[in-house]
Backbone as XML, in Angstrom:
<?xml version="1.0"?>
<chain id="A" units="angstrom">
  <residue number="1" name="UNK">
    <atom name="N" x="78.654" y="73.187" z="18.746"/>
    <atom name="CA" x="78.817" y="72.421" z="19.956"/>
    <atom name="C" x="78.113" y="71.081" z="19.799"/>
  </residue>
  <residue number="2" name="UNK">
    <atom name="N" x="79.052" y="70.048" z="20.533"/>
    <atom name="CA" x="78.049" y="68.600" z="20.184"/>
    <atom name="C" x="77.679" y="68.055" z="21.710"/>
  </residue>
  <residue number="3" name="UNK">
    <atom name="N" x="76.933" y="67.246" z="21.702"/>
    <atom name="CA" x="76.778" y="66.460" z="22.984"/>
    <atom name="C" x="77.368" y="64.879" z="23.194"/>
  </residue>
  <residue number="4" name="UNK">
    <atom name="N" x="77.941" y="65.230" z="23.986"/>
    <atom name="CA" x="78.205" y="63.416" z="24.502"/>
    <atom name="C" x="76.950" y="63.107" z="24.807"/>
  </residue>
  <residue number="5" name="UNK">
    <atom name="N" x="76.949" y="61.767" z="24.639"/>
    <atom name="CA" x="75.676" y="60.643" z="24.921"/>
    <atom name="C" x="76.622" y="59.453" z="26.040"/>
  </residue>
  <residue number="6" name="UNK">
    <atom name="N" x="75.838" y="59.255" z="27.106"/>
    <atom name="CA" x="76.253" y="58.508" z="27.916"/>
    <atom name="C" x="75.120" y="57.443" z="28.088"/>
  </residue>
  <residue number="7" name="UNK">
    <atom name="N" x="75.409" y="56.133" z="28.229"/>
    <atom name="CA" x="74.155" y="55.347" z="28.508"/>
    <atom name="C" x="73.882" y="54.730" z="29.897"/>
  </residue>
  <residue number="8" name="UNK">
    <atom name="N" x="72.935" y="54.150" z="30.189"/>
    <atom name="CA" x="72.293" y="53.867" z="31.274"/>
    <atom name="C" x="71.798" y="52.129" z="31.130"/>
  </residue>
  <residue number="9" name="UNK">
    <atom name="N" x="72.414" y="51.500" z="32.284"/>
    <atom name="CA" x="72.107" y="49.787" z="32.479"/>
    <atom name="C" x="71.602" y="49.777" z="33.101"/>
  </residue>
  <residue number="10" name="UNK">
    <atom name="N" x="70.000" y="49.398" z="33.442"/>
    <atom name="CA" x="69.838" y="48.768" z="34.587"/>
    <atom name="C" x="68.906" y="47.849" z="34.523"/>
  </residue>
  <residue number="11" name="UNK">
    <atom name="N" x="68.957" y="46.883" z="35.659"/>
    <atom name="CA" x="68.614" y="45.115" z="35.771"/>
    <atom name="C" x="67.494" y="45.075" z="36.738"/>
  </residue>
  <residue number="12" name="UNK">
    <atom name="N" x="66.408" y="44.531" z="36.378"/>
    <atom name="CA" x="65.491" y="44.380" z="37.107"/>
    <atom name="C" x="65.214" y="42.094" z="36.893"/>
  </residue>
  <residue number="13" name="UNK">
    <atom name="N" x="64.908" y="41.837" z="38.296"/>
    <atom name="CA" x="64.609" y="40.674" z="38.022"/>
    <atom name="C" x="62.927" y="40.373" z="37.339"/>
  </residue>
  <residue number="14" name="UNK">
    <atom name="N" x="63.437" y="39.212" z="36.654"/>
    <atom name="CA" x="62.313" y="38.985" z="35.315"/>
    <atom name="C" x="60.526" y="38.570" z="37.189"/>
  </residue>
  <residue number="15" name="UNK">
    <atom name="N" x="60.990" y="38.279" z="37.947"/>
    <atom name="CA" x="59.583" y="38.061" z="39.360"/>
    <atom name="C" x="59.351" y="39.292" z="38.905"/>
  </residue>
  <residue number="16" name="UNK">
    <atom name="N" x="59.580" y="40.632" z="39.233"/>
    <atom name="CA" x="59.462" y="41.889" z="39.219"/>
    <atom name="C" x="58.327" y="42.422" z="38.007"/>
  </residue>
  <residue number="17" name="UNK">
    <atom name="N" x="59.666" y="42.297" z="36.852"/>
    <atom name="CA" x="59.006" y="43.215" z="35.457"/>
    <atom name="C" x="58.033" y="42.189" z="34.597"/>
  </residue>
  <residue number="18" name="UNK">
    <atom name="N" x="57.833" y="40.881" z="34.792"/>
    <atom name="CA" x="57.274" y="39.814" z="34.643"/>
    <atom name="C" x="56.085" y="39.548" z="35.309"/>
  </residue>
  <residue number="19" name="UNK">
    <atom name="N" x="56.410" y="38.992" z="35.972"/>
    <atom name="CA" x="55.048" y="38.137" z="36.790"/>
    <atom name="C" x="54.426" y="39.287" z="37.845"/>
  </residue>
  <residue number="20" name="UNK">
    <atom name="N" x="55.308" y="40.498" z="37.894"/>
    <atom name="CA" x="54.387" y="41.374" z="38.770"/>
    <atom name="C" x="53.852" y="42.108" z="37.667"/>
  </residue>
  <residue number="21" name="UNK">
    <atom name="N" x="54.440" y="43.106" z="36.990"/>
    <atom name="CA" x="54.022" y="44.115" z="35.994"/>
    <atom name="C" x="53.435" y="43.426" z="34.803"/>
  </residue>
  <residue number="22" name="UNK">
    <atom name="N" x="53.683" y="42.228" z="34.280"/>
    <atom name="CA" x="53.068" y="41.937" z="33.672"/>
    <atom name="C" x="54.036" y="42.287" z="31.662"/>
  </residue>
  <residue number="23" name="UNK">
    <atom name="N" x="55.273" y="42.866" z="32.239"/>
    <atom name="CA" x="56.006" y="43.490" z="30.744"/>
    <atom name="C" x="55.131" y="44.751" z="30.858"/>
  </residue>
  <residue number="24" name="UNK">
    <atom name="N" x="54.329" y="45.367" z="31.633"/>
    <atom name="CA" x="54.086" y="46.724" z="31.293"/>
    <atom name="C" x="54.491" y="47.868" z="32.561"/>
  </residue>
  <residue number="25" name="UNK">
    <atom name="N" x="55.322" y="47.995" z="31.836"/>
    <atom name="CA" x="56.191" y="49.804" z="32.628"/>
    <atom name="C" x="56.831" y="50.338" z="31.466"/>
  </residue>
  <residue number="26" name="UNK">
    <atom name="N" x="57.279" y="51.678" z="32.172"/>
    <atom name="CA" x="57.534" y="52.858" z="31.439"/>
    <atom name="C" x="58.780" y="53.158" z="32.015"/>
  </residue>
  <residue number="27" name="UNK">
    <atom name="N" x="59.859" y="53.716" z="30.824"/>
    <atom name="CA" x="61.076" y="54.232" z="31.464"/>
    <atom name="C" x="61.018" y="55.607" z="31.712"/>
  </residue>
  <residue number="28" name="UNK">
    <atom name="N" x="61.185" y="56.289" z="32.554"/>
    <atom name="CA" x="61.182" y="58.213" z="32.471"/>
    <atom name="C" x="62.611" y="58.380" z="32.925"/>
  </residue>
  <residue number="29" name="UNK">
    <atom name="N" x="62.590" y="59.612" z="31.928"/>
    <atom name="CA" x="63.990" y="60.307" z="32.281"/>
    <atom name="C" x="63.729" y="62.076" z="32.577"/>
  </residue>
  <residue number="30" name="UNK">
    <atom name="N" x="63.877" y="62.206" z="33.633"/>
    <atom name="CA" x="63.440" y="63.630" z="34.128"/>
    <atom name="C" x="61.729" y="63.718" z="34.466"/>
  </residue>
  <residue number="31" name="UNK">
    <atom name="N" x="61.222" y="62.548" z="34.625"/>
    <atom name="CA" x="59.793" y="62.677" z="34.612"/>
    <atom name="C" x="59.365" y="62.751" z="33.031"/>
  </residue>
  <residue number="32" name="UNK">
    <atom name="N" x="59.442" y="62.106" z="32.153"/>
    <atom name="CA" x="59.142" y="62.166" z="30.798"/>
    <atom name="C" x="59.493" y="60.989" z="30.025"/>
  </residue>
  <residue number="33" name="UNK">
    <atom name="N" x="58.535" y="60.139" z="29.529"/>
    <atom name="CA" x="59.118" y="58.684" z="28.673"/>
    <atom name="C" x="60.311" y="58.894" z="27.720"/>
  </residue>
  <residue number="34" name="UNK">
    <atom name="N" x="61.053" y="57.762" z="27.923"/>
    <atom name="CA" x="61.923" y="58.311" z="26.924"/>
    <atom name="C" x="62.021" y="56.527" z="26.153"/>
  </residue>
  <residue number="35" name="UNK">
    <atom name="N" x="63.337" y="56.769" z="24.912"/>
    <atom name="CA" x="62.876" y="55.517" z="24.263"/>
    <atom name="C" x="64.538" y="54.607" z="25.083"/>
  </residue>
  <residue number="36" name="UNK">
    <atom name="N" x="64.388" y="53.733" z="25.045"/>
    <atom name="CA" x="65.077" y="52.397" z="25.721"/>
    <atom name="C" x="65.226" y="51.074" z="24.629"/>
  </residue>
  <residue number="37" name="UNK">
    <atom name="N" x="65.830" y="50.396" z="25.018"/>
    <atom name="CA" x="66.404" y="48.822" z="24.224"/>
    <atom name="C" x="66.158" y="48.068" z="25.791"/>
  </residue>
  <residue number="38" name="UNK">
    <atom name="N" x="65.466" y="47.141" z="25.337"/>
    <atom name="CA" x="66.203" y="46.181" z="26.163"/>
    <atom name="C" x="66.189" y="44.513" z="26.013"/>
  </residue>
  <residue number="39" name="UNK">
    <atom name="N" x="66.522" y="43.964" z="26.713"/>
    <atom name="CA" x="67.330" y="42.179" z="26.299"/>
    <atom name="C" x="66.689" y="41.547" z="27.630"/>
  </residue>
  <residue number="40" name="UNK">
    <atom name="N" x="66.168" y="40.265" z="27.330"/>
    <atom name="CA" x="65.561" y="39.477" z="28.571"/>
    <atom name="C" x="66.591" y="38.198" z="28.616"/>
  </residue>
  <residue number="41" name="UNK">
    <atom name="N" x="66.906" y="37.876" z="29.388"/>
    <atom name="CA" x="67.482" y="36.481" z="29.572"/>
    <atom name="C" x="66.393" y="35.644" z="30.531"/>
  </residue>
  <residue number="42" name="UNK">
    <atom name="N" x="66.778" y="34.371" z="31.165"/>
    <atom name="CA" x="65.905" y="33.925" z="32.020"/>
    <atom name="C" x="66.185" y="34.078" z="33.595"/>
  </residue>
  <residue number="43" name="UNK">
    <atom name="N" x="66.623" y="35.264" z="34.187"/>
    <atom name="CA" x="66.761" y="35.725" z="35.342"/>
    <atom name="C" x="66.387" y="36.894" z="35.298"/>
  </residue>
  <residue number="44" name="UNK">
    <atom name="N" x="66.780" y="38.109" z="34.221"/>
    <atom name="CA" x="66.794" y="39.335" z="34.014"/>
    <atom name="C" x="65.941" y="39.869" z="33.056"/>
  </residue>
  <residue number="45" name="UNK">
    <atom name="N" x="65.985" y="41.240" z="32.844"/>
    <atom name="CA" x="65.365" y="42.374" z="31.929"/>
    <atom name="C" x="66.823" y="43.393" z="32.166"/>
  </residue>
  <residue number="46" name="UNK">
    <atom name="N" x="67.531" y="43.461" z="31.808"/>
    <atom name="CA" x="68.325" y="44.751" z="31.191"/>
    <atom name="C" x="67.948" y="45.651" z="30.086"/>
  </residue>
  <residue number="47" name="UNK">
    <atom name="N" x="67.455" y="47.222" z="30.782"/>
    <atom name="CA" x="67.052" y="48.109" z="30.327"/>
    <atom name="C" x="68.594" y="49.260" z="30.056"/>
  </residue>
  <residue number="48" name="UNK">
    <atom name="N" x="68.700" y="49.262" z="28.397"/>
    <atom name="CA" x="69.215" y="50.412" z="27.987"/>
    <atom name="C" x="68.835" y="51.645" z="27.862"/>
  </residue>
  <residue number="49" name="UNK">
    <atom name="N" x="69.479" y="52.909" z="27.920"/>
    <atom name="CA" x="69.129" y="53.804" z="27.679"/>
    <atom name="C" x="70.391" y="55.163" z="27.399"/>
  </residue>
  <residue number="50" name="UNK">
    <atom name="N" x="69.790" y="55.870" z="26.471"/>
    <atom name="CA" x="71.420" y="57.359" z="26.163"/>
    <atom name="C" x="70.375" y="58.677" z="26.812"/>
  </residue>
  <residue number="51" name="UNK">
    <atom name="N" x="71.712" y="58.893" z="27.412"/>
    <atom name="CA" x="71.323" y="60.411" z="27.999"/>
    <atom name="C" x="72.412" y="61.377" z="27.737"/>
  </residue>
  <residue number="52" name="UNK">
    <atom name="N" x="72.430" y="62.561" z="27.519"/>
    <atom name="CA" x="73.449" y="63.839" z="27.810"/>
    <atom name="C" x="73.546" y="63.555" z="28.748"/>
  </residue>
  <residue number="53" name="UNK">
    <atom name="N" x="75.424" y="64.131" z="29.309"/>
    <atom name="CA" x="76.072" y="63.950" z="30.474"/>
    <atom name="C" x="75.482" y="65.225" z="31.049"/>
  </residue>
  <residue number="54" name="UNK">
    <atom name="N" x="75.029" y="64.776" z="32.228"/>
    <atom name="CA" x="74.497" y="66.030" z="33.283"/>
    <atom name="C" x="73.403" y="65.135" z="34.570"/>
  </residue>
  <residue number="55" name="UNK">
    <atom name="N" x="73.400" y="65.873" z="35.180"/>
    <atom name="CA" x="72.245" y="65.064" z="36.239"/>
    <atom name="C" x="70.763" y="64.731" z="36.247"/>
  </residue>
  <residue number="56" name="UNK">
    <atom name="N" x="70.475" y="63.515" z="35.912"/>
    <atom name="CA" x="68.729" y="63.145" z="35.745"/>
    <atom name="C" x="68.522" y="62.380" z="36.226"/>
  </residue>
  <residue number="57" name="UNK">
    <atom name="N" x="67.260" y="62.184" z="37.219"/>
    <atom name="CA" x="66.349" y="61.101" z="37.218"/>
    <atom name="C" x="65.998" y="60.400" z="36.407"/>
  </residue>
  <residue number="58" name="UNK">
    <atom name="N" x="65.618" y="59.071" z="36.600"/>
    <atom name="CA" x="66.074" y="57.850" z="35.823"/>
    <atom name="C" x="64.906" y="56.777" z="36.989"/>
  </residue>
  <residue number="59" name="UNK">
    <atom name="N" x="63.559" y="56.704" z="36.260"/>
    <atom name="CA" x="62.309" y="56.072" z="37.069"/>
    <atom name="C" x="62.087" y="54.669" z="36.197"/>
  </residue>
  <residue number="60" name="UNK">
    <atom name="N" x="61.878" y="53.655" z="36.412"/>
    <atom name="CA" x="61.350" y="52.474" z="36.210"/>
    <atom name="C" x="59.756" y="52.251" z="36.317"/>
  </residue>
  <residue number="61" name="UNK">
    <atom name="N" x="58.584" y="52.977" z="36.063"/>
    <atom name="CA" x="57.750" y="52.610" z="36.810"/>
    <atom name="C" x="56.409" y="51.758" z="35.880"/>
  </residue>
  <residue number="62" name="UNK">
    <atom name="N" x="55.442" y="50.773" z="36.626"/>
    <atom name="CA" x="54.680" y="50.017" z="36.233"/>
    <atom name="C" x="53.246" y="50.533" z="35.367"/>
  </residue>
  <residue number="63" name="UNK">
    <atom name="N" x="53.107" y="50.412" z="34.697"/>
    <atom name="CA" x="51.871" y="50.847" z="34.138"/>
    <atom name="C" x="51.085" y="49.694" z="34.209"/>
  </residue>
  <residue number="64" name="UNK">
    <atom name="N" x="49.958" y="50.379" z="35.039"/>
    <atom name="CA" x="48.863" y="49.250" z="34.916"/>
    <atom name="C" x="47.299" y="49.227" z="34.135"/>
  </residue>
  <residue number="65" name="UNK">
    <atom name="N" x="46.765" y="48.337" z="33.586"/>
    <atom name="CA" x="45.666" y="48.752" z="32.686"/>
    <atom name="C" x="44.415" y="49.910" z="33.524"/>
  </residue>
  <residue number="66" name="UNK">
    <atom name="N" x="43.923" y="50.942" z="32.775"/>
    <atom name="CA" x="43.127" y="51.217" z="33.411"/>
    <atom name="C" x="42.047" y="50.378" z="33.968"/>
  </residue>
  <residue number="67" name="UNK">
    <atom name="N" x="41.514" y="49.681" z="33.458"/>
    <atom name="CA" x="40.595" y="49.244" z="33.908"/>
    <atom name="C" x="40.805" y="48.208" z="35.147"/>
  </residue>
  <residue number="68" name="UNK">
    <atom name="N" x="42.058" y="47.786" z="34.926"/>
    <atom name="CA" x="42.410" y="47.178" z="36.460"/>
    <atom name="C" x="42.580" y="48.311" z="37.672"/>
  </residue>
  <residue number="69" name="UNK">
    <atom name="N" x="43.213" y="49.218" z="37.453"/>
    <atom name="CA" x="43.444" y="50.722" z="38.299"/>
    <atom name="C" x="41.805" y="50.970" z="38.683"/>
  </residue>
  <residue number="70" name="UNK">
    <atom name="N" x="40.909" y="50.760" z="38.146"/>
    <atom name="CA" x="39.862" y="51.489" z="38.639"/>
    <atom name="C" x="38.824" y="50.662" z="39.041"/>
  </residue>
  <residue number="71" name="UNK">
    <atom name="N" x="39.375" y="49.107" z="39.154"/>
    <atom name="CA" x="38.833" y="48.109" z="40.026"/>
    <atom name="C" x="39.314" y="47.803" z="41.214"/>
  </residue>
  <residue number="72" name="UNK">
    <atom name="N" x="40.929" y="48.191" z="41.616"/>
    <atom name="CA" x="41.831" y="47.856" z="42.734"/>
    <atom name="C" x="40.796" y="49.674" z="43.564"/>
  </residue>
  <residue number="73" name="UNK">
    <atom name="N" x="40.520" y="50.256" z="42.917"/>
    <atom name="CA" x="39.907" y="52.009" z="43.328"/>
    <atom name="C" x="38.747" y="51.726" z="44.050"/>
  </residue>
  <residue number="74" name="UNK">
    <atom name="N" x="38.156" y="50.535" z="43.620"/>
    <atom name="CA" x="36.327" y="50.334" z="43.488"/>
    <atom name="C" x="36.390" y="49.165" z="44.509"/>
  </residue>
  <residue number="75" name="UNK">
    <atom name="N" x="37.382" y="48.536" z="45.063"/>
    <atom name="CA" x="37.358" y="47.677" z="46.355"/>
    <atom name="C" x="38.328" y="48.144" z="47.126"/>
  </residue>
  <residue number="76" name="UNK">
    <atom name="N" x="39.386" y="48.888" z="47.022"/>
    <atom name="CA" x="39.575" y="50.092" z="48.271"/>
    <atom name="C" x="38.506" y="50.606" z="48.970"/>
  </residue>
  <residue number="77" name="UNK">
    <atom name="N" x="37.750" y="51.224" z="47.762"/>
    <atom name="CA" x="37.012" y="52.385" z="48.445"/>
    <atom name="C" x="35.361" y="51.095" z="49.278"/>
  </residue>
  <residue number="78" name="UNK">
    <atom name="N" x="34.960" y="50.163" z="48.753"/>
    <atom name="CA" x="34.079" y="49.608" z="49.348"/>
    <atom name="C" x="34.774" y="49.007" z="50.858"/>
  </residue>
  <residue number="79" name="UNK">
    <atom name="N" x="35.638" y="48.403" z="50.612"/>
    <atom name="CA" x="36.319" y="48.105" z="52.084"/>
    <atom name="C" x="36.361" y="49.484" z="53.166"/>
  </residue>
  <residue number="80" name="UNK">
    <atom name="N" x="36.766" y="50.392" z="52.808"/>
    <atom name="CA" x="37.142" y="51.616" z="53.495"/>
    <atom name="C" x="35.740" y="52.067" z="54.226"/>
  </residue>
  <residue number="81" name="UNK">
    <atom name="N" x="34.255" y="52.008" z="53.003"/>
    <atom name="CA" x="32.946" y="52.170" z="53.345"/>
    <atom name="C" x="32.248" y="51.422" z="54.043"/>
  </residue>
  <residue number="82" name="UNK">
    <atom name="N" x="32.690" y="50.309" z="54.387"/>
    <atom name="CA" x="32.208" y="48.953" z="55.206"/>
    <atom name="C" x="32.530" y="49.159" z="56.298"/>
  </residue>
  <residue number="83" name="UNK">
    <atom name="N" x="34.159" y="49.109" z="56.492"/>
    <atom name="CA" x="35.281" y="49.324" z="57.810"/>
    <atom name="C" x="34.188" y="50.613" z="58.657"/>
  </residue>
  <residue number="84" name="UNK">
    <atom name="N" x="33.832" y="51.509" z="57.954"/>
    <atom name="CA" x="33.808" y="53.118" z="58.745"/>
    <atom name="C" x="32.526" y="52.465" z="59.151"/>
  </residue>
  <residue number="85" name="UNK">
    <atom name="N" x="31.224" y="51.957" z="58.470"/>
    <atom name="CA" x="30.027" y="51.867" z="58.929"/>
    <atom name="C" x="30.216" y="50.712" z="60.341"/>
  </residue>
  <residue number="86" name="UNK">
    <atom name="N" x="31.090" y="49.876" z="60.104"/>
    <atom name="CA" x="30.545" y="49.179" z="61.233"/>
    <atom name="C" x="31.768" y="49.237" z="62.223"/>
  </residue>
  <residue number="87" name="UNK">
    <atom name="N" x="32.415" y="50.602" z="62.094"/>
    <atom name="CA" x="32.669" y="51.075" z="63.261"/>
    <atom name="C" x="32.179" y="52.538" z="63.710"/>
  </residue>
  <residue number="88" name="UNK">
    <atom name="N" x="31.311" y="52.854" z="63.181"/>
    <atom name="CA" x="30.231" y="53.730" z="63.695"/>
    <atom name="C" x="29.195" y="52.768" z="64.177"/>
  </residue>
  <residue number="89" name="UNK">
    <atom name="N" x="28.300" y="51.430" z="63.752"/>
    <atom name="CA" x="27.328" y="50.788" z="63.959"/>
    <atom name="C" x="27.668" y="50.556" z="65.846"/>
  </residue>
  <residue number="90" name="UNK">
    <atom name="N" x="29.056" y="50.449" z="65.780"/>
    <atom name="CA" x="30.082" y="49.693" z="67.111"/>
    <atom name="C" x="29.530" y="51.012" z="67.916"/>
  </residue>
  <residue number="91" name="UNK">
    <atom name="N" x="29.955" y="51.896" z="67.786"/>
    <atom name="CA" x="30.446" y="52.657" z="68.826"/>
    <atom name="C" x="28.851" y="53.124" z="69.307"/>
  </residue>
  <residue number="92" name="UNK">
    <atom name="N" x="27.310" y="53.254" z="68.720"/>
    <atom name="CA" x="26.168" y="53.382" z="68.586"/>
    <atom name="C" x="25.674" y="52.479" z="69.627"/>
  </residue>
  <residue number="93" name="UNK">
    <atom name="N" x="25.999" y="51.313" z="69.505"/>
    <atom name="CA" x="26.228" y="50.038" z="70.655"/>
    <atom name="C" x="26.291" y="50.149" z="71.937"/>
  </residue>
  <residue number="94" name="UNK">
    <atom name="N" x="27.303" y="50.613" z="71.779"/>
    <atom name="CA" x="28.443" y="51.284" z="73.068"/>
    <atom name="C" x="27.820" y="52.322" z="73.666"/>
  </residue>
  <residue number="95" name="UNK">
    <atom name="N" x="26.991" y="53.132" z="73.205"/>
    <atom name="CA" x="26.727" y="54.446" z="73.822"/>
    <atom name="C" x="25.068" y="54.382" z="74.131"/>
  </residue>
  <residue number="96" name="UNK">
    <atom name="N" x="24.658" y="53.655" z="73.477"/>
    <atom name="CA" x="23.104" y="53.166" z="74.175"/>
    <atom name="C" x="23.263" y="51.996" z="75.294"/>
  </residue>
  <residue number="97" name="UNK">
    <atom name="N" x="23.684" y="51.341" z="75.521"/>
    <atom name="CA" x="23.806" y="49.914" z="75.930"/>
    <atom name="C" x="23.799" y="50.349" z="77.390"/>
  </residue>
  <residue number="98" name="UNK">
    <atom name="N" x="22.281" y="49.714" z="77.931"/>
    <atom name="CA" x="21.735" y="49.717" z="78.999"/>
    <atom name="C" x="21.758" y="48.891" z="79.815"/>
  </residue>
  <residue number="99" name="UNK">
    <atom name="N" x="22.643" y="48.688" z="81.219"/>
    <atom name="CA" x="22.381" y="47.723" z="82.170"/>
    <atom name="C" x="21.050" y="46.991" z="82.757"/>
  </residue>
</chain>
């Protein structure tokens, strides 16, 4: 028995896979990297890809450096720790505050 191979086009604008991602993402097929071709012009990124005929997910997604991931983590979480204290400091205010 053999398999057909069917392929997969798809176009992302170069704002996107460029100047947002930076050229770093990953193609998955079923949740799993798979290998791809692809061609840049100056509007686009056209991503190739062969799959067996049958039904799969088919993800585009950005990989970002760790060490940026765990600096965007490290001013979430200080904003989030700021926000809560000085709306507890607020409400402390509020509940002593003597005519």
């Amino acid at each position: 028995m053999f398999a057909i191979l069917f392929f997969c086009n798809v176009t992302l604008p170069n704002i996107i896979a460029q100047e947002l991602w930076n050229d770093n993402y990953a193609v998955l097929l079923d949740g799993k990297p798979c290998s791809f071709t692809n061609r840049t012009d100056t509007t686009s990124i056209y991503i190739y890809l062969n799959y067996t005929h049958s039904e799969h997910e088919i993800a585009i997604v950005p990989e970002f450096p760790s060490s940026m991931f765990l600096s965007l983590l490290m001013i979430f979480t200080t904003i989030v720790v700021y926000c809560s204290k000085k709306g507890i400091a607020k409400s402390k205010k509020k509940r002593y505050k003597v005519n």
